[in-house]
C-alpha positions as MATLAB code, in Angstrom:
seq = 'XXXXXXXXXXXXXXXXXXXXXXXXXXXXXXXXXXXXXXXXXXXXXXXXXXXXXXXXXXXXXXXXXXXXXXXXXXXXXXXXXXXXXXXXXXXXXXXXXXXXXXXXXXXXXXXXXXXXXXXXXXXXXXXXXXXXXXXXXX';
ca = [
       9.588    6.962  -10.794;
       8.877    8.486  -14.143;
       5.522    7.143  -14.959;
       2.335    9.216  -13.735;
      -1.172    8.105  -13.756;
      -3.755   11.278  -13.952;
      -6.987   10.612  -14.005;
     -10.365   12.418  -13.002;
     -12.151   11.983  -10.232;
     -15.088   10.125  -12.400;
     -12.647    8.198  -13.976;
     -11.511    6.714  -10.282;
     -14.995    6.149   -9.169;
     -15.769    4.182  -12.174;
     -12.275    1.950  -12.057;
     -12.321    1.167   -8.826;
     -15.951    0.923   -6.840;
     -17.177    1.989   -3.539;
     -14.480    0.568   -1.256;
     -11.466    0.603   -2.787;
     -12.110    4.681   -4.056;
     -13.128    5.496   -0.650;
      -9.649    3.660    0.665;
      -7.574    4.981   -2.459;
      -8.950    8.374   -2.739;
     -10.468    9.069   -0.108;
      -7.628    8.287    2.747;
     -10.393    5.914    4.098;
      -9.186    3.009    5.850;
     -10.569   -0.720    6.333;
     -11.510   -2.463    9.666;
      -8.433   -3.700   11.208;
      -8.183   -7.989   10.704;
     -10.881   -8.013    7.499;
      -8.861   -7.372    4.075;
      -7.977  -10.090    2.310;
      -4.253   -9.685    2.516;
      -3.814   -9.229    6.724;
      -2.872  -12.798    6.660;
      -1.736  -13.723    3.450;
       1.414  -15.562    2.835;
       1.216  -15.977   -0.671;
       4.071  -15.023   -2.922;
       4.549  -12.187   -5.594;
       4.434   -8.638   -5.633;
       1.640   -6.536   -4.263;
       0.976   -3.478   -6.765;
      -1.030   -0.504   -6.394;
      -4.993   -1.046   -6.859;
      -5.330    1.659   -8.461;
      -2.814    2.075  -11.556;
      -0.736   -1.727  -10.759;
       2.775    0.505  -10.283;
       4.802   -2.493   -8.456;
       4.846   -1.626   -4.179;
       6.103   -4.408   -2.206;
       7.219   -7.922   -2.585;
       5.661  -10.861   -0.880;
       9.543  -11.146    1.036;
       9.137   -8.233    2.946;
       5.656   -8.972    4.122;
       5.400   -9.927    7.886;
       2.988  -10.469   10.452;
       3.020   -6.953   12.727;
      -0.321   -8.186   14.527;
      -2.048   -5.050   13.766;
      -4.491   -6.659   11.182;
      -2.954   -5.119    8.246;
      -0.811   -6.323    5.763;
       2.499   -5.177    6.973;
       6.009   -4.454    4.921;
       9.326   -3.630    6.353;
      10.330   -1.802    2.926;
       9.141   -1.257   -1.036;
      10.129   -2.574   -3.619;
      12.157    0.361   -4.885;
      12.690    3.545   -3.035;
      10.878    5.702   -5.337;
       7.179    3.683   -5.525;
       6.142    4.972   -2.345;
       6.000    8.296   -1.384;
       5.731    9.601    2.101;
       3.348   12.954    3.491;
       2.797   14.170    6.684;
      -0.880   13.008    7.949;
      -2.140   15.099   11.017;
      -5.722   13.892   10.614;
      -7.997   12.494   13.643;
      -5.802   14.060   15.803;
      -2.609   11.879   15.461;
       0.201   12.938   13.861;
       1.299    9.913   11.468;
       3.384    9.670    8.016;
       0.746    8.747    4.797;
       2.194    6.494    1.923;
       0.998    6.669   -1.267;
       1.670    5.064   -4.646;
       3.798    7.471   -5.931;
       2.645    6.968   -9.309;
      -0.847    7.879   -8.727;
      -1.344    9.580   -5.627;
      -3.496    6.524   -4.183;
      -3.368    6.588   -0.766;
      -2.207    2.813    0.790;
      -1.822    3.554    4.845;
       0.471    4.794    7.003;
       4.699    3.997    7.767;
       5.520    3.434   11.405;
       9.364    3.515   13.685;
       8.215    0.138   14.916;
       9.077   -2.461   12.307;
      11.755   -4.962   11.721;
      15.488   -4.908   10.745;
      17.239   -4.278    8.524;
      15.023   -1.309    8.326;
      12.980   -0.655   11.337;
       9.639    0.320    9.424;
       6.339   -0.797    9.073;
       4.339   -0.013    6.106;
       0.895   -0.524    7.029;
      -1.529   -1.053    4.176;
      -4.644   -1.630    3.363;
      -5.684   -4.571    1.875;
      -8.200   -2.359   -0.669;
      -5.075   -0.364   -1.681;
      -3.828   -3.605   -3.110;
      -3.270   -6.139   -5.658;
      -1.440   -9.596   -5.134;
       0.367  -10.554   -8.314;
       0.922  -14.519   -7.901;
       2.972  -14.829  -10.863;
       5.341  -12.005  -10.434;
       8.463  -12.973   -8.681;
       9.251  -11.017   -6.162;
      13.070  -11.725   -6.505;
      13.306  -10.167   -9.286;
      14.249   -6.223  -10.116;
      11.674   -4.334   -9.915;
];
């Protein structure tokens, strides 16, 4: 990923409002079954909130029961990146949009084939784009 969104901390605030810069910047997370994307099944490509980089296509959204919007991959390798979250005791791997740093949930062992994972985001950390098709190269 060669693009790279830098932007001040008063910029972010500004851009995004409460929620969303608490989610995105702050590593908050939302209440488990109340984003508006947990049980979506609209299609397109979800993009980063916070600078629209391209994340995850509708196709690889499934229902994990957790309350989140779930993925089993993104869209390309390189638009998430992965960190090592040992906050609230837990030991868990962060993704972020790897074009801005935004922080969009956590990736789990426990998903579906063909690759096992579950990317679980937060709704806030999102954006739906209808009109995008999600078959297409990203």
């Amino acid at each position: 990923m060669s693009r790279k969104v830098d932007k001040t901390d008063e910029q972010w605030r500004e851009e995004l409002g409460h929620d969303a810069y608490v989610v995105l910047r702050q590593k908050g997370t939302e209440r488990a079954f109340t984003g508006k994307y947990h049980d979506c099944k609209d299609e397109g490509v979800y993009k980063c909130a916070g600078c629209g980089t391209p994340l995850f296509r509708s196709t690889t959204k499934y229902d994990s029961g957790t309350g989140w919007p779930s993925f089993y991959e993104p869209i390309r390798p390189d638009a998430v990146a992965e960190e090592s979250d040992q906050s609230h005791g837990m030991i868990r791997t962060e993704a972020l949009c790897a074009a801005c740093g935004g922080h969009l949930g956590h990736v789990f062992p426990d998903g579906p084939a063909p690759t096992g994972q579950r990317y679980c985001m937060n709704s806030l950390s999102l954006e739906l784009d209808r009109e995008a098709d999600p078959e297409d190269d990203a």
